[in-house]
C-alpha positions as CSV (number, residue, x, y, z in Angstrom):
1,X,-26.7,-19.9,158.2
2,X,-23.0,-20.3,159.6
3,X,-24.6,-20.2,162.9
4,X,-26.9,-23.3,162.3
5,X,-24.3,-25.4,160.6
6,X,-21.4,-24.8,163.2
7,X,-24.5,-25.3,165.7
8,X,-26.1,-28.5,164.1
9,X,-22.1,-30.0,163.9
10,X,-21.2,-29.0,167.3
11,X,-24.4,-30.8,168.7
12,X,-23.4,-34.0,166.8
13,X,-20.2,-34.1,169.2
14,X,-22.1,-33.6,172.4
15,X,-23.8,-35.9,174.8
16,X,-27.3,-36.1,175.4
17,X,-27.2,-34.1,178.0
18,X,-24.9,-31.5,177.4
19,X,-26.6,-31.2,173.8
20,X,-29.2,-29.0,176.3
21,X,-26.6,-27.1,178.1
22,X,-25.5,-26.3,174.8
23,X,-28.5,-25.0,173.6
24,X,-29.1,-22.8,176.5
25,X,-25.8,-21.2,176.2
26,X,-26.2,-20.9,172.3
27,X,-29.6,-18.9,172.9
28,X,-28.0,-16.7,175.7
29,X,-24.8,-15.9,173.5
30,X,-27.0,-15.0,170.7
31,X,-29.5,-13.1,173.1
32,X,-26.6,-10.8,174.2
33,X,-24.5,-10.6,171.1
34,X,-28.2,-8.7,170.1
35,X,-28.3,-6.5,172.7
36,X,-24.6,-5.4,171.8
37,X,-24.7,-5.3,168.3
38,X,-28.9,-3.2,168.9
39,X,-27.6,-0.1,168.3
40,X,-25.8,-1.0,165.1
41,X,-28.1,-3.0,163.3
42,X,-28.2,-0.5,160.3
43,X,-24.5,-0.7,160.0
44,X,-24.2,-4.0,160.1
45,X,-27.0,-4.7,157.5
46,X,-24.6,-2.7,155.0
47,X,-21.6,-4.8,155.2
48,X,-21.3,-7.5,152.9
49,X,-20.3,-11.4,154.0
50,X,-16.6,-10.4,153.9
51,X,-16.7,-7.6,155.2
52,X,-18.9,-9.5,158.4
53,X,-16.1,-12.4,158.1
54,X,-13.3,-9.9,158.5
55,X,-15.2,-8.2,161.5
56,X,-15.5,-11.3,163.4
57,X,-11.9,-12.3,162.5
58,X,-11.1,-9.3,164.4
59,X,-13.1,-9.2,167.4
60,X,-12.0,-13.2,168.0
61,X,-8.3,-11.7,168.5
């Protein structure tokens, strides 16, 4: 849900045009942030939304 919001908000800034560009690269990000995170799924299905917040506060540093 994050994802969407910041998404949705983030596409009310843009251009036309660049609203598409956007979109591509949102789709690609989150295609390869799967492929990374595959063999971890499990894991990551057992950590609650702080423990996911912390995470990605850490691996933005």
């Amino acid at each position: 849900a994050f994802c969407r919001e910041n998404r949705g908000q983030a596409l009310l800034l843009l251009p036309e045009t660049s609203r598409e560009h956007f979109e591509v690269l949102f789709e690609r990000l989150r295609t390869r942030a799967a492929e990374m995170l595959g063999p971890h799924v499990q894991l990551l299905a057992q950590l609650d939304e702080e423990q996911i917040d912390a995470l990605i506060a850490r691996l933005a540093r």
